[in-house]
C-alpha positions in Angstrom: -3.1 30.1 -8.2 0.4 31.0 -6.5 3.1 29.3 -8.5 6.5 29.4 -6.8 10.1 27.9 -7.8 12.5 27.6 -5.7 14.8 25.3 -3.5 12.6 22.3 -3.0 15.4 20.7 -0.2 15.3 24.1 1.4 12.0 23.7 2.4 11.8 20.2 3.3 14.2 18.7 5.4 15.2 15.2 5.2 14.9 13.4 9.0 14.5 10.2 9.6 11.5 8.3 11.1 11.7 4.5 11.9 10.8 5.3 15.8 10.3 8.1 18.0 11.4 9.8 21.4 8.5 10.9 23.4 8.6 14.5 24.1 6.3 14.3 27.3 5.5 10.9 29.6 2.1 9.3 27.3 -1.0 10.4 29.2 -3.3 7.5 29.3 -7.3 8.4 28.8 -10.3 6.3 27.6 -7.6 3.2 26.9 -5.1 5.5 24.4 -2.0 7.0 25.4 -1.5 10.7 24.0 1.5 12.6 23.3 2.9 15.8 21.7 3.8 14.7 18.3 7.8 14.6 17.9 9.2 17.7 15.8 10.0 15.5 13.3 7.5 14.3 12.4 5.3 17.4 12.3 5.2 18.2 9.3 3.4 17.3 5.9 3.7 13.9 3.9 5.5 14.0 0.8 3.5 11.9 -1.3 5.3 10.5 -4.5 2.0 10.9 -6.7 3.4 10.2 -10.7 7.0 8.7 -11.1 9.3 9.0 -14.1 6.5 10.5 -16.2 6.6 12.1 -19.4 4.0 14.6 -18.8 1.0 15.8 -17.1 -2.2 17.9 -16.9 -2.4 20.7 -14.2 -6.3 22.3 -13.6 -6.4 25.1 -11.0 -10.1 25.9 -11.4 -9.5 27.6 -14.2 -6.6 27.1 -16.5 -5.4 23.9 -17.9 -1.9 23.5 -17.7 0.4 21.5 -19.4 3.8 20.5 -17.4 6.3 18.2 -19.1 10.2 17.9 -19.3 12.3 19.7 -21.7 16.0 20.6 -21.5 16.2 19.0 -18.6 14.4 21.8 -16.9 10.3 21.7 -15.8 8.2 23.2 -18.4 5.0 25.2 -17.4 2.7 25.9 -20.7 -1.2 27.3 -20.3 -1.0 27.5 -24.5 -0.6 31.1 -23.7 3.3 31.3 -22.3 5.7 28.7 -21.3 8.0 28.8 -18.2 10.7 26.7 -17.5 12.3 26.1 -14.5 14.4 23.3 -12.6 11.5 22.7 -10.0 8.0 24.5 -9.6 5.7 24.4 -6.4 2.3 25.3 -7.1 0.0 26.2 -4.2 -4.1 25.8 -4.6 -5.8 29.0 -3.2 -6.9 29.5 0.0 -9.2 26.5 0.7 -8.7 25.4 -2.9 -8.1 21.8 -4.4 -5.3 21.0 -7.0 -6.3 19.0 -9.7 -3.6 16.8 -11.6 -3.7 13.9 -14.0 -1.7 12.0 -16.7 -4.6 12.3 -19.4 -7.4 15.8 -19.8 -10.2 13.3 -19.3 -9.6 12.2 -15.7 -8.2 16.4 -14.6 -11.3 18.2 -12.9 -12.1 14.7 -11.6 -9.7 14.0 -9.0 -8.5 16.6 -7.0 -6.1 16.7 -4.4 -5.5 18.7 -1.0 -2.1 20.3 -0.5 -0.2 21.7 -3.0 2.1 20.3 -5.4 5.8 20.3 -6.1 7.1 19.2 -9.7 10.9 18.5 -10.5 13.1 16.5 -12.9 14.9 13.1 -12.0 16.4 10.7 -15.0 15.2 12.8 -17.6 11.7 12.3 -16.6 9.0 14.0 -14.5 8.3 13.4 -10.5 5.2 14.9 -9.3 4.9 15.1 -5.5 1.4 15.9 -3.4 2.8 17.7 -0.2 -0.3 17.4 2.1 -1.0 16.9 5.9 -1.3 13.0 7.0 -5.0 13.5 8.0 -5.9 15.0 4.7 -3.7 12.2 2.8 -5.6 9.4 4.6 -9.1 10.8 2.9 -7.2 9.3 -0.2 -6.4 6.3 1.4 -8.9 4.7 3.2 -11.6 4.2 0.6 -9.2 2.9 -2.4 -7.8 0.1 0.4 -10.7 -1.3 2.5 -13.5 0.5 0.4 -16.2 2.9 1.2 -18.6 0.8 3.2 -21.4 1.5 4.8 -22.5 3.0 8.7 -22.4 -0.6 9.6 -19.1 -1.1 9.0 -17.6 2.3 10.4 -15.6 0.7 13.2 -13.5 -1.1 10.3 -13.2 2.2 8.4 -11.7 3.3 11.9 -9.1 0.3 11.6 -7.7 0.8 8.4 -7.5 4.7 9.2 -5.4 4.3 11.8 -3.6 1.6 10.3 -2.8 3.5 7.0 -1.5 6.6 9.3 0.7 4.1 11.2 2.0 3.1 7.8 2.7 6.8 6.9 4.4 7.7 10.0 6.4 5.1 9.8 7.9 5.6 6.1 8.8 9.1 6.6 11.7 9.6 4.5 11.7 6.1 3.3 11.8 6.9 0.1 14.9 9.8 0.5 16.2 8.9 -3.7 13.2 10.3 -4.9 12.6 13.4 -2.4 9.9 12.4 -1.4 7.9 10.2 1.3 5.9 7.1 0.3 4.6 6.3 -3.3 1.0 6.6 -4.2 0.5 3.1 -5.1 0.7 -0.5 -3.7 4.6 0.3 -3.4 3.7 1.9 -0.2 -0.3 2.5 -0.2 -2.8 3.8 -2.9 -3.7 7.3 -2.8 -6.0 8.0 -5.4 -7.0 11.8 -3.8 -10.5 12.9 -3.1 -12.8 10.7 -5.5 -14.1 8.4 -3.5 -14.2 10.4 -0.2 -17.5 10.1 0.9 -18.6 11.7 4.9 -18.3 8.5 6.5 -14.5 7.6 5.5 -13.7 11.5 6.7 -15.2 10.8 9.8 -13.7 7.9 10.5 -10.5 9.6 9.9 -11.5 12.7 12.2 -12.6 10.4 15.4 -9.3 8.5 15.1 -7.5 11.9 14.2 -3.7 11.1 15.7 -4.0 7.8 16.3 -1.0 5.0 15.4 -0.3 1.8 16.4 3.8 1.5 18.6 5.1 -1.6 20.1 7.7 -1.0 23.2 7.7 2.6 21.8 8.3 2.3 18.0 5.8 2.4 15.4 4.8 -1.2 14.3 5.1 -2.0 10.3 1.0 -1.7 9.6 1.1 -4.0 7.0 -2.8 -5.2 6.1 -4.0 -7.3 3.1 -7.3 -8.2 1.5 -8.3 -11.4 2.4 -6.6 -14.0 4.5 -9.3 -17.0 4.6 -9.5 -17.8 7.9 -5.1 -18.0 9.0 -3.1 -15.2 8.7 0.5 -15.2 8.2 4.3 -14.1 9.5 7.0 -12.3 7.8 8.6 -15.2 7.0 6.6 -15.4 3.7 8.9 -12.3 2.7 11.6 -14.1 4.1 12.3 -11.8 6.8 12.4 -12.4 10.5 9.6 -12.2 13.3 7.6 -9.5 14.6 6.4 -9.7 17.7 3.3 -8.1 16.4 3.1 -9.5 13.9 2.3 -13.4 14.5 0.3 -15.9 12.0 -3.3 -16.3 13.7 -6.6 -18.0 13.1 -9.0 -15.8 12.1 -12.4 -18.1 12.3 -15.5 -17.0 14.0 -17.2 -19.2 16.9 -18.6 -21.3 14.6 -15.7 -22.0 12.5 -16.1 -20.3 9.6 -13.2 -17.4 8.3 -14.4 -13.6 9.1 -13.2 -12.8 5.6 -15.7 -15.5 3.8 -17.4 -12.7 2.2 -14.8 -12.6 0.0 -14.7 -13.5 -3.8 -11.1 -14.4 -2.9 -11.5 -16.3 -0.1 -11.7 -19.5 -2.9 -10.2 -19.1 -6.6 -9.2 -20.9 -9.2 -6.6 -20.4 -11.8 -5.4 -23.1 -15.1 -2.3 -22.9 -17.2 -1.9 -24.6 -20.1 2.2 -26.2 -19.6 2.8 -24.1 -23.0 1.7 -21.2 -20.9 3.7 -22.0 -18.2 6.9 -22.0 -19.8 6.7 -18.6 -21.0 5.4 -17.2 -18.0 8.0 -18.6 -15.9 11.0 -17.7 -18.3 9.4 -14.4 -18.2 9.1 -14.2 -14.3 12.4 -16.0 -13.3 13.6 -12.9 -11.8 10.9 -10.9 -10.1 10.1 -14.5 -8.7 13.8 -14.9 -7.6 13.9 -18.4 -8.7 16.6 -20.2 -7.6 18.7 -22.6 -10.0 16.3 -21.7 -13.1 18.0 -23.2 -16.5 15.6 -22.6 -19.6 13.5 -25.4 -20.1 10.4 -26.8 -22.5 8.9 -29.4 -20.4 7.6 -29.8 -17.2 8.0 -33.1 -15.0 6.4 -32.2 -11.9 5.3 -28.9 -9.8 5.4 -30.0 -5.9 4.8 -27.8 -2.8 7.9 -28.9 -0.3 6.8 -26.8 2.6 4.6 -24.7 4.2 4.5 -21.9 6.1 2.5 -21.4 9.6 -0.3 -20.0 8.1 -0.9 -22.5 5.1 0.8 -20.5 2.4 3.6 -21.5 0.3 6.8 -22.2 2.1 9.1 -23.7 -1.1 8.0 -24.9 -4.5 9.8 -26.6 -6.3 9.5 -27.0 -10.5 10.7 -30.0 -11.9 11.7 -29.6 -15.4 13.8 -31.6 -18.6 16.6 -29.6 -17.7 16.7 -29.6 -14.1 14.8 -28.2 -11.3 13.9 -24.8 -9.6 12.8 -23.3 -6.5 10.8 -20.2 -5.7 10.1 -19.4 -2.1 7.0 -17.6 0.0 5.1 -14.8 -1.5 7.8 -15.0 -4.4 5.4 -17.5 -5.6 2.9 -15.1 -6.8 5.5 -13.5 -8.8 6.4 -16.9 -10.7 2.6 -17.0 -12.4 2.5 -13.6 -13.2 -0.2 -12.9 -16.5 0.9 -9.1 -17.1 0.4 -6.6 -14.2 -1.6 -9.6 -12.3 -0.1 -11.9 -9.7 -1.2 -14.4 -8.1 -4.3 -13.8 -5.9 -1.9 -15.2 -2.7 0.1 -18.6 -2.4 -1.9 -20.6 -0.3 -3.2 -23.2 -3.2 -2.5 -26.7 -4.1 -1.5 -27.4 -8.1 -2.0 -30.5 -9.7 -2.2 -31.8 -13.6 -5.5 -31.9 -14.9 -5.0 -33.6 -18.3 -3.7 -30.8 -20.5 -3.6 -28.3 -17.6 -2.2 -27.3 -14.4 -4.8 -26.5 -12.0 -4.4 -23.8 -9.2 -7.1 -24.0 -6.3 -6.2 -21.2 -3.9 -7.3 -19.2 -1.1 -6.9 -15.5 0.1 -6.0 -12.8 -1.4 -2.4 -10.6 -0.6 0.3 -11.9 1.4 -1.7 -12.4 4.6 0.7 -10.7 6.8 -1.3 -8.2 9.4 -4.9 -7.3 9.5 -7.3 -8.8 6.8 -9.3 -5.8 5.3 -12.5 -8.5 4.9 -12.2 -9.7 8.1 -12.2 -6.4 9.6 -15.3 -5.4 7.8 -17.1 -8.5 9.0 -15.8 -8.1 12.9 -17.0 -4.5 12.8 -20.9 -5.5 11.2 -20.5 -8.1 14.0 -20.5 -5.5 16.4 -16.6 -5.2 17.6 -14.6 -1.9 18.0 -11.8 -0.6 15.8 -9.7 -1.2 19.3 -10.6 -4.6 19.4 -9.9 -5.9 15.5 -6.5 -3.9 15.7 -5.3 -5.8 18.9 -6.6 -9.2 17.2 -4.7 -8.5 14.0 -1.5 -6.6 15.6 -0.6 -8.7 18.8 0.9 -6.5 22.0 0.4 -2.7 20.2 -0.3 0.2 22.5 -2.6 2.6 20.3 -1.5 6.2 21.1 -2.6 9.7 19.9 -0.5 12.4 18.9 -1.4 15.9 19.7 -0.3 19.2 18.8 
């Protein structure tokens, strides 16, 4: 193991992403349009793997090492010596893997490509995976579509290049922390090698390059899980259109949703009104509920409107006190049970003697390609081309070389 501390900002500059100049005219072949990548943006991902941490475990194929916060400083402890320093960068060796985890059971299990950079912020520890995008996306693409099988490769293919346009585009978008995207569903999960299996690599390595512009910028690759049969438009964050980005029917020939495979694609969901004044006291905020005044009863819990693709548009509680609204995907927030939101807010509610009843549909917010959907296109014979242009309306898929 080489273990270096240094300047972490003098090695990695900070530059910023949202689009890109082309370098050289795009040269069209077999439908893609290739170009030198932009300087900028070659260069490794800065992957914010654990955030505001206490400590972790550090296995380098044959030491365990301990790295935690102490004096403000990083502190480096094999049981043997202890080093402290304000950041440490520790490289695998050649062709090595790092492993690192937040508990000894789960380090030797998941290892990572790259090497690692570990530093102090707020008194508590950031650990970042510096890798290359290719290599980042083998820790993508199984923990958000799934392994799958040969059948399905052409849907592997879709959320690879989808995931990479997603990378691309949130270089630097996450500057306060020194770092790139985060390693969960704040940005996209990266869970390291795992999971990998030969098929998600090579889906990875025949799109190698490969992202999604529209009228030369990258596109935002948002994807969900299931969208049962409509897909939605950024108004269900509240934000404005994307082109790309339109709510769609997504029903095969004979009427039925590509994503029907899913055990999302109904669900079901009861609340005692007990229940539901504590959880929406608890989840005023994150829901930003508008006009909320604590309450103990509930009158009524209508939907007002709805948004193009059937989800939630305004709801509106009706309480002793008064009444509040919660808007869009907000809505999920509002019947929050722990870490668990709602499955999406396309459902109807309605009193069922003691209870109120939630019948729903889909899963995630519904905005870009459905991961289900794209699994069923592909074992129905369609190209990773072909689901990407259905999901992402307009894009031009281009490849960058070096």
């Amino acid at each position: 193991m080489r273990l270096l501390a240094g300047c972490f900002l003098c090695l990695i500059s900070f530059v910023f992403a949202d689009s890109f100049v082309a370098i050289t005219p795009p040269i069209e072949n077999n439908g893609l349009e290739y170009r030198h990548i932009p300087e900028e943006l070659n260069r490794p991902i800065r992957v914010g793997l654990f955030v505001g941490v206490s400590k972790v475990y550090l296995f380098n194929g044959s030491d365990t090492i301990t790295v935690e916060t102490r004096r403000g400083l990083v502190s480096f402890s094999n049981n043997k010596e202890t080093a402290y320093e304000p950041i440490f960068e520790v490289f695998p060796e050649e062709n090595g893997r790092l492993s690192v985890a937040l508990n000894k059971k789960d380090l030797g299990k998941i290892k990572y490509y790259g090497h690692f950079v570990f530093l102090v912020q707020n008194n508590k520890l950031t650990v970042i995976n510096v890798v290359d995008v290719e290599k980042y996306l083998y820790g993508v693409v199984p923990y958000e579509i799934g392994t799958l099988d040969s059948a399905r490769f052409e849907a592997l293919k879709a959320q690879a290049v989808a995931a990479r346009t997603y990378a691309y585009s949130h270089f630097n978008s996450r500057e306060a922390f020194q770092f790139d995207v985060f390693a969960d569903t704040r940005d996209q999960v990266y869970k390291g090698l795992e999971k990998s299996t030969s098929l998600t690599e090579a889906a990875i390595e025949s799109t190698k390059g490969e992202v999604m512009t529209y009228k030369g910028d990258f596109i935002q690759a948002y994807y969900h899980s299931t969208c049962s049969g409509h897909t939605e438009g950024m108004d269900a964050w509240g934000q404005p259109d994307k082109s790309y980005l339109k709510p769609k029917p997504d029903l095969q020939s004979n009427g039925k949703a590509w994503c029907e495979e899913s055990s999302y694609h109904h669900w079901q969901r009861s609340f005692t009104e007990k229940e539901l004044v504590i959880l929406f006291q608890n989840n005023k905020v994150t829901a930003q509920a508008k006009d909320y005044k604590p309450f103990s009863s509930i009158r009524s819990i209508t939907i007002d409107s709805e948004l193009r693709g059937g989800r939630i548009g305004t709801l509106t509680v009706s309480t002793d006190v008064g009444s509040f609204t919660v808007k869009g995907d907000r809505v999920r927030f509002l019947f929050k049970q722990g870490s668990s939101i709602l499955p999406s807010s396309r459902f109807t509610i309605k009193k069922q003697g003691s209870s109120w009843v939630l019948n729903g549909q889909g899963f995630g917010h519904g905005i870009g390609l459905c991961q289900m959907g794209a699994r069923a296109r592909a074992q129905a014979g369609q190209s990773y081309v072909e689901i990407l242009k259905h999901y992402y309306d307009g894009i031009v898929i281009e490849r960058f070389i070096r």
